[in-house]
C-alpha positions as CSV (number, residue, x, y, z in Angstrom):
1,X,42.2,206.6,106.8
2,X,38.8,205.3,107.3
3,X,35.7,207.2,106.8
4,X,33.1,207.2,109.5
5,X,31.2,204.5,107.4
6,X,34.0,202.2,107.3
7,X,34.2,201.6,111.4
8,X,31.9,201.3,114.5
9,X,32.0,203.9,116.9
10,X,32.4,203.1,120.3
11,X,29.4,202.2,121.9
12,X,26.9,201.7,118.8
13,X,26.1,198.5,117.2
14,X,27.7,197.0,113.6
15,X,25.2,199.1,111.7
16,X,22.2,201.3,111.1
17,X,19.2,200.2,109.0
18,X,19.7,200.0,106.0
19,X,23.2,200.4,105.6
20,X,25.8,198.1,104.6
21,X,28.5,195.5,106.7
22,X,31.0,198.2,107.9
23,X,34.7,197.0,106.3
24,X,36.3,198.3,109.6
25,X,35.5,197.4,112.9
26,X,36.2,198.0,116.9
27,X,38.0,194.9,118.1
28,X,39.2,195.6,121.7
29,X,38.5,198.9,122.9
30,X,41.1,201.1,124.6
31,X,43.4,200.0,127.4
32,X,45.0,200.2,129.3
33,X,42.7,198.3,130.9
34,X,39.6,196.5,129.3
35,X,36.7,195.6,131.9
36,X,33.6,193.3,130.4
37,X,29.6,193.7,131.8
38,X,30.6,190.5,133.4
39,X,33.4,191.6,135.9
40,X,36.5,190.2,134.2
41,X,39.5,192.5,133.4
42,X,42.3,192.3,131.0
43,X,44.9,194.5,129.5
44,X,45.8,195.8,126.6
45,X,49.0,198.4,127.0
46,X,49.9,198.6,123.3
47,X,47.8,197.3,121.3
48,X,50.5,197.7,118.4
49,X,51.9,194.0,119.7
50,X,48.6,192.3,118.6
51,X,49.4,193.9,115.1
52,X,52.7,192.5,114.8
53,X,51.7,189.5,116.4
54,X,48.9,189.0,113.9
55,X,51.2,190.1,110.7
56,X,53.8,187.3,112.0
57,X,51.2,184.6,111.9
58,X,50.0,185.1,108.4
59,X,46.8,183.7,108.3
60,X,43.6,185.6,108.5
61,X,41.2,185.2,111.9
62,X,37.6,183.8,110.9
63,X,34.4,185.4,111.7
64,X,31.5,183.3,112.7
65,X,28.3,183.4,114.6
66,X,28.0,182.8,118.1
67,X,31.7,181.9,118.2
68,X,31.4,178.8,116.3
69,X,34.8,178.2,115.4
70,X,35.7,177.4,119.5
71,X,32.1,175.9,120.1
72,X,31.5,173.8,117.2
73,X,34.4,173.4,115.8
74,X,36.0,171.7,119.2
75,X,33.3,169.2,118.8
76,X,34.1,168.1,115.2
77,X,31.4,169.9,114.0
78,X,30.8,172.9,110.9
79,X,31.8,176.1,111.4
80,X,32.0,178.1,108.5
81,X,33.0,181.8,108.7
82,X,30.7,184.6,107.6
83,X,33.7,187.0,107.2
84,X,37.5,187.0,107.7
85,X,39.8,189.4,109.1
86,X,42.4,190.4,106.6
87,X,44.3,193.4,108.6
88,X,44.8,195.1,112.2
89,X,45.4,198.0,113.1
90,X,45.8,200.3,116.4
91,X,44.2,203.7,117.0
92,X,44.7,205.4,119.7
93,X,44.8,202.6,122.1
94,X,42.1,200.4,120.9
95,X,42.4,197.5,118.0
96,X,40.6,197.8,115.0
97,X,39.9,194.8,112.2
98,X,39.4,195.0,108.8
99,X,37.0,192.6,107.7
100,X,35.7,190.7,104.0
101,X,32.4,189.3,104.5
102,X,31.2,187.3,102.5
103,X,27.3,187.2,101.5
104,X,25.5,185.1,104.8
105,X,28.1,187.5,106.9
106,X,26.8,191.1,104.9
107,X,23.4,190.2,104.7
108,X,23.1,188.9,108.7
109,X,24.8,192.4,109.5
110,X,23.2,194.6,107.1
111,X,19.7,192.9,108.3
112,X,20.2,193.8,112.0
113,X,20.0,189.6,112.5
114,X,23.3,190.2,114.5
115,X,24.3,193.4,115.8
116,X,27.6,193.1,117.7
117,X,30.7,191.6,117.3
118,X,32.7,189.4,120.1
119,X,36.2,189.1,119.6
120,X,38.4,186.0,120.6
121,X,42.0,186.4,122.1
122,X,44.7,184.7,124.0
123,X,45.7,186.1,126.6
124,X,48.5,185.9,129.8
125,X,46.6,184.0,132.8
126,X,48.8,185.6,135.3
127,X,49.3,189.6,134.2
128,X,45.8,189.2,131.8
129,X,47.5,191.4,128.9
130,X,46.1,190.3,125.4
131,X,48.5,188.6,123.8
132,X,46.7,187.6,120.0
133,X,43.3,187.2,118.3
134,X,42.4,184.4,117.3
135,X,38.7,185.2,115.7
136,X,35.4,187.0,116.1
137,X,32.2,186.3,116.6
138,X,28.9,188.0,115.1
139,X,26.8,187.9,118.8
140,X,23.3,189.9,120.1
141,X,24.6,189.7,123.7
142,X,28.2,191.3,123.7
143,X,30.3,191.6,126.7
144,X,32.5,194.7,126.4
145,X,31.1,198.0,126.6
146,X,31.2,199.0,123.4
147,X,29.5,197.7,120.0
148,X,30.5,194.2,119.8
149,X,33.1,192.9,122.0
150,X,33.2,189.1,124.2
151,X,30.0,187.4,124.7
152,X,29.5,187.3,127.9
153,X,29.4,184.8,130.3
154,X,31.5,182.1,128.2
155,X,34.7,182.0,129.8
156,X,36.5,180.4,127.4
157,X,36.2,182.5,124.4
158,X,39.3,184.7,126.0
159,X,41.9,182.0,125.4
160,X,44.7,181.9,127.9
161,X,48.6,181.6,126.2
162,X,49.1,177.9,126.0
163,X,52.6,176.2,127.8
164,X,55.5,176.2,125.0
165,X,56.8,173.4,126.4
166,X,53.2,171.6,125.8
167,X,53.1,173.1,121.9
168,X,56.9,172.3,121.4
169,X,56.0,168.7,122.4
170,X,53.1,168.5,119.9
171,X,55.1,170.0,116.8
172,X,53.0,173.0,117.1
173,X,54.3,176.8,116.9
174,X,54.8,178.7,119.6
175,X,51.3,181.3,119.0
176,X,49.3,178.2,118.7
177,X,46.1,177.8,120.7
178,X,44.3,175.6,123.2
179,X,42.2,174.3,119.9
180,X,45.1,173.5,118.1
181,X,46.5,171.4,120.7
182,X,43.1,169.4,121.2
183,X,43.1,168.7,117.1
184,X,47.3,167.8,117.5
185,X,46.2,165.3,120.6
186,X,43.6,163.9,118.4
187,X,45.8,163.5,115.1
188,X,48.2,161.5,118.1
189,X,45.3,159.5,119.3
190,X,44.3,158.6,116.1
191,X,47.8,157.3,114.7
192,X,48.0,155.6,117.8
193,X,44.7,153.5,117.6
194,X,45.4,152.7,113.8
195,X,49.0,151.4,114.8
196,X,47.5,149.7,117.7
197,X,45.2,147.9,115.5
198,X,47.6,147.4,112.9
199,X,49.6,145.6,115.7
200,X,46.6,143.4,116.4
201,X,45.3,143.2,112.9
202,X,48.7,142.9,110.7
203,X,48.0,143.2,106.8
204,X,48.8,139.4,105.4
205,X,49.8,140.9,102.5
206,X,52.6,142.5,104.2
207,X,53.5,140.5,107.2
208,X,53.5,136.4,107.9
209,X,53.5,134.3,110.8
210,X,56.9,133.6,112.2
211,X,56.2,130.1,112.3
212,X,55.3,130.6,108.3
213,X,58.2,132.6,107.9
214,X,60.7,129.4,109.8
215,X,59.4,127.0,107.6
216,X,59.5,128.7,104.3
217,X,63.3,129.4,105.5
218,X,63.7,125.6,106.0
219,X,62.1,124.2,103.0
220,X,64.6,126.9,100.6
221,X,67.1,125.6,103.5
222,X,66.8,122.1,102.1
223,X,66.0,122.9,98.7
224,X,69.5,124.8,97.9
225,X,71.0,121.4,100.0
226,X,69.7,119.5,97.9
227,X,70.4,121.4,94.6
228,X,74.0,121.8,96.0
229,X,74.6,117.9,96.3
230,X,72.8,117.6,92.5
231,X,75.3,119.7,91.6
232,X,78.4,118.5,92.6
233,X,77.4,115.2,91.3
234,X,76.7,116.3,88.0
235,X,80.4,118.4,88.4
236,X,82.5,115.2,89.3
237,X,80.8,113.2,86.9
238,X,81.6,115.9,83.9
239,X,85.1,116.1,85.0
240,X,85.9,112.7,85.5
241,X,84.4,111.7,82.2
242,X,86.9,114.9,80.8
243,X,89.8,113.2,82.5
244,X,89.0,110.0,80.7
245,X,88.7,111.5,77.6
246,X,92.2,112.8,78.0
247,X,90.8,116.2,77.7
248,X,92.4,117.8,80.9
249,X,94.9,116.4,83.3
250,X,93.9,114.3,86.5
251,X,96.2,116.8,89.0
252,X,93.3,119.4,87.6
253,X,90.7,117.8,88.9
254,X,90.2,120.0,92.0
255,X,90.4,123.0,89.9
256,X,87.5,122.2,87.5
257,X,85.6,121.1,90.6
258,X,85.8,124.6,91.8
259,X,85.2,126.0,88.7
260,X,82.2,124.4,88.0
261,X,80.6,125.4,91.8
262,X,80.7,128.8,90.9
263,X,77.3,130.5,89.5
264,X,77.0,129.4,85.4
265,X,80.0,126.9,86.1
266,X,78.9,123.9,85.8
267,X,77.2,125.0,81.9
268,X,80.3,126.8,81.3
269,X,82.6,123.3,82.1
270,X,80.2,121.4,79.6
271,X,80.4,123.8,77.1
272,X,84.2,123.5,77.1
273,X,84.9,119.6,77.5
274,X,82.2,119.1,74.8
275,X,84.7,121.5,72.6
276,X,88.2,120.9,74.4
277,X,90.5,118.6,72.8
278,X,92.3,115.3,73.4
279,X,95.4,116.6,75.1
280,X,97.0,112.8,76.5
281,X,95.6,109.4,75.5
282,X,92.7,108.3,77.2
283,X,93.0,107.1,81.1
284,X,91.1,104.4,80.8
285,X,90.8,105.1,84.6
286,X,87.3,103.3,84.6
287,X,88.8,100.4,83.5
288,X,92.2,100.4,84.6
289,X,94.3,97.3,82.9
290,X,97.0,95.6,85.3
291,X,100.0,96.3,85.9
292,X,102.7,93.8,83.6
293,X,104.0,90.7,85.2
294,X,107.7,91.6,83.7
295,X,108.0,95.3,85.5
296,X,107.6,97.0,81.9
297,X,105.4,100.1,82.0
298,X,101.7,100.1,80.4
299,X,100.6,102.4,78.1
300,X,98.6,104.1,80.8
301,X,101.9,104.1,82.8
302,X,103.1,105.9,79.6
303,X,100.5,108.1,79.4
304,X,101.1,109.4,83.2
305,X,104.3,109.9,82.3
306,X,103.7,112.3,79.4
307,X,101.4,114.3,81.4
308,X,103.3,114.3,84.5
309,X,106.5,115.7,82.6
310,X,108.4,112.2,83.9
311,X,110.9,109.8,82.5
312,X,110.1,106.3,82.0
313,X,112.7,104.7,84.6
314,X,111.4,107.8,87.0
315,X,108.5,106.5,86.8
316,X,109.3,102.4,87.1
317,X,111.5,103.7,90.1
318,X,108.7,105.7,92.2
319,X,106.6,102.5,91.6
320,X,108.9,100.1,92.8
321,X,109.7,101.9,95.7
322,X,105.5,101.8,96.3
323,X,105.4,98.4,96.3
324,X,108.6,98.2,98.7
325,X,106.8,100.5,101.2
């Protein structure tokens, strides 16, 4: 339990001469209803709420001068806290902070520089009941009647309970305040202007004209065209050269053809003619002899007929009947 110089009494300021930054302080003073010197009412029916509602969030609330967190800070501009409010806690009806200063907080306090704290809360706009703090200022002109509770005349210090359906659609959580929807709605406007001018301004390093993009297409277009055509006249001329070597059968033609299309083919095929063997005497297709005067078969004609598996009046036969056709 605190010691009565830990806390403020109700009514006095943060300290006497001399003495030291109290570690507990009056927050909100005893509801059910709270009344400022300025006219404007709120309640506060168990103050217990605020306690669980703080220990939920997890964080501790910031203590600054002259509410700088929601005056500065909302114009981008330093706000350091003197102090932070590490705990809560509810005694008989009021709300009571525990709070770390740190030196600029101690030594404005223990000084008499600032004698009165002002607390910041959200609370519902329609039944007024305090719903969370969200921080505290160190103030010389409080608004509550007791030792240093809501500046006065700065209406929006008390911080009405934002839409959920507004947080939900700005990722935020649902006990978020109006100041972190204005710095979510900024974070948005600022992604939107750097896509914006990422639209206008595209990085060449990453993106190219279409038009640059069409004609590279079209010049690899023709390029593998023309490789292609290269190709297959480098293929037929390897395999007819086999085939007049002997080294693989004219009806095979087709098949080597195919074979050397494929990806490594055509390196593979020379590898292997340059290394295949004479399987049928040479075609001589390049410089085919005629055909005998007497009917008697060649020895090309003889040839054919070894690779084709025929006899040699099979083979006179099918010819004659050719020439009768």
């Amino acid at each position: 339990m605190a010691t009565p110089n830990d806390i403020l009494l109700p009514g006095l300021a943060l300290n006497v001469e001399g003495s030291a930054a109290p570690e507990w302080v009056q927050l909100v003073p005893a509801g059910p209803s709270v009344e400022g010197r300025d006219g404007r009412r709120w309640t506060m029916a168990d103050p217990a709420l605020i306690v669980d509602a703080f220990e939920r969030h997890g964080a501790d609330l910031p203590v600054d001068f002259e509410h700088a967190t929601q005056i500065k800070g909302a114009r981008g501009e330093a706000a350091p806290a003197v102090g932070w409010i590490k705990a809560l806690e509810a005694r008989n009806g009021s709300l009571w902070g525990r709070v770390d200063w740190n030196a600029e907080g101690a030594s404005a306090v223990a000084s008499r520089a600032y004698r009165y704290l002002s607390p910041v809360f959200r609370f519902d706009p329609v039944t007024k009941a305090v719903l969370t703090m969200v921080s505290a200022g160190l103030t010389n002109a409080p608004n509550l009647h007791l030792a240093a509770l809501n500046r006065a005349h700065i209406p929006d210090m008390e911080i009405p309970a934002m839409d959920p359906a507004v947080l939900q659609a700005l990722g935020l959580k649902p006990d978020a305040t109006a100041a972190d929807a204005v710095v979510a709605i900024n974070r948005l406007q600022e992604a939107q202007a750097t896509a914006l001018n990422a639209a206008r301004h595209p990085d060449p390093e990453a993106w190219v004209p279409r038009a640059d993009h069409q004609l590279a297409l079209n010049r690899i277009t023709a390029f593998e065209t023309a490789e292609k055509v290269r190709t297959d006249r480098e293929a037929e001329a390897l395999v007819d050269a086999a085939i007049a070597e002997g080294k693989i059968a004219p009806v095979s033609r087709d098949y080597h053809l195919a074979t050397c299309r494929a990806e490594g083919g055509l390196e593979r095929f020379r590898a292997y003619a340059a290394s295949a063997p004479v399987i049928a005497a040479p075609s001589g297709l390049g410089a085919k002899a005629p055909a005998r005067a007497d009917g008697r078969l060649t020895a090309e004609d003889l040839a054919v007929c070894r690779m084709l598996g025929m006899a040699e009046d099979e083979f006179a036969a099918a010819r004659a009947a050719e020439k009768q056709e």
